[in-house]
C-alpha positions in Angstrom: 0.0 0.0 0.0 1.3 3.5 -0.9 0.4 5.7 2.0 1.7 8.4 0.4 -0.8 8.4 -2.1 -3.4 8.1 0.6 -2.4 11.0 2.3 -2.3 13.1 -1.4 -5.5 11.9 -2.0 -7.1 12.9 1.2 -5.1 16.4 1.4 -6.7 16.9 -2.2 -10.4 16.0 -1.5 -10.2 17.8 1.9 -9.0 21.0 -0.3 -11.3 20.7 -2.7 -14.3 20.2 -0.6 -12.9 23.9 1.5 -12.2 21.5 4.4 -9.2 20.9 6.5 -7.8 17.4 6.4 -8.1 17.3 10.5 -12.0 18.6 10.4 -12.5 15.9 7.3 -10.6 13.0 9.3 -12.7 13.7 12.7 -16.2 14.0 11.2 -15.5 11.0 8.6 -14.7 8.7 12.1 -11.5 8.0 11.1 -9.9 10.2 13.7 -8.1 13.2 13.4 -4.8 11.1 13.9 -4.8 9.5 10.9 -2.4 10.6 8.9 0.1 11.6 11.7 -0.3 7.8 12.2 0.5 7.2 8.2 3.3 9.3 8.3 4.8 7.4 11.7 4.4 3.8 9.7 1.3 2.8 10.9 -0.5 1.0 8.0 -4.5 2.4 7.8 -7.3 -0.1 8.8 -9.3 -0.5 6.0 -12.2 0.4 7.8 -10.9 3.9 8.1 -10.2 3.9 5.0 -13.9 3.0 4.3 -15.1 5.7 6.5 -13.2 8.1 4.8 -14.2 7.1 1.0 -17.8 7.4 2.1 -17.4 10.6 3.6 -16.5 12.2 0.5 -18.2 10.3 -1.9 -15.2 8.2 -3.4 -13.7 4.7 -3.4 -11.0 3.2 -1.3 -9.4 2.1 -4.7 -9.6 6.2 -5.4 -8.0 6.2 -1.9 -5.4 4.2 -2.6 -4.5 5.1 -6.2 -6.1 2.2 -7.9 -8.2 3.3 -10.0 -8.1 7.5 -9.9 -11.3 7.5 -11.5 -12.9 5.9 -9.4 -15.2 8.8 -8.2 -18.6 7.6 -7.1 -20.3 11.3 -7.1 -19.1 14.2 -7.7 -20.8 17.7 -7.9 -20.4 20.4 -4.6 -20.0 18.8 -2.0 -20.9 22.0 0.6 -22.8 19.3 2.5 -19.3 17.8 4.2 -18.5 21.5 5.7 -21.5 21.1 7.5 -20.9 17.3 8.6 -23.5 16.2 6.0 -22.6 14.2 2.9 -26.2 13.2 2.0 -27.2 15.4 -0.6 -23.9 14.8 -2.7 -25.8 15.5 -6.2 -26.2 12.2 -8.0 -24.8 12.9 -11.2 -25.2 11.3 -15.2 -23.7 7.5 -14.4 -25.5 4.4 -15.3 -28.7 4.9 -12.5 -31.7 4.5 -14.1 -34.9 7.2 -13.0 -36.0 4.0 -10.5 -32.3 3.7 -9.0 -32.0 7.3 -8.9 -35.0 7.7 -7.1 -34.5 4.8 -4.6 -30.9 6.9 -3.8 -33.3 9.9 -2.9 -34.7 7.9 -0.5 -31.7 6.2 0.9 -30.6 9.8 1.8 -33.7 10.8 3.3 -33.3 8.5 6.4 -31.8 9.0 9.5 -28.1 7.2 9.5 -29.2 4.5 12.0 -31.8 3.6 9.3 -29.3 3.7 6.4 -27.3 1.2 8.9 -30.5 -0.9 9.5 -31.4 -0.8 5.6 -27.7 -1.2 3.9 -27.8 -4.8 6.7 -30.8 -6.1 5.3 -29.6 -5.6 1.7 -26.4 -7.6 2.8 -28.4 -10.1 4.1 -30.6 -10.6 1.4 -27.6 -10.6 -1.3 -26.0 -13.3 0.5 -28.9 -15.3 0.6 -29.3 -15.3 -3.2 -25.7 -16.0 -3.5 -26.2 -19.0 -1.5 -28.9 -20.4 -3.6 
């Protein structure tokens, strides 16, 4: 893993979302730490590293330099100043009016009910893998 690309990465989306890297790193969850920690040799968690993609609207392979275009919304993102990254605009991808619309929705619940929902999903993939 190439942490320096990590930290590039964050520095850049924290800059281009008007954000410091610290405020982004504390209200993503991944602590405000975490790339002091980088920068000592501490390899990130992917977890963090999950918490940080979905704060901004990216992948961890954007993250980590695997794919750089791998940018799963894009648009202003004035919502993360504010601590909310829910109304990231959905823009022209392969969403069809239904998907889009079911998105809408996603957004409009409370974050324990995006938990509860996104579980259930899991839940019911796996069990139509299993069949």
């Amino acid at each position: 893993m190439n942490t320096e690309i990590v930290v590039e990465r964050i520095e850049l989306l924290a800059k281009n979302n008007g954000i410091s890297k610290t405020k982004a790193l504390t209200q993503s969850g991944a602590g405000k730490d975490f790339i002091a920690n980088i920068k000592k040799g501490q390899t990130p968690s992917i977890a963090k590293l999950q918490k940080i993609a979905e704060y901004f609207g990216v992948s961890v392979d954007y993250l980590l330099g695997t794919d750089a275009g791998d940018v799963v919304s894009s648009g202003s993102n004035n919502n993360i100043q504010n601590g909310n990254n829910n109304n990231i605009e959905i823009t022209a991808c392969d969403y069809d009016i239904n998907e889009k619309k079911l998105i809408e929705k996603f957004r409009e619940l409370d974050y324990d009910e995006q938990i509860q929902l996104m579980a259930e999903v899991i839940e019911r993939v796996k069990g139509k893998e299993t069949e």
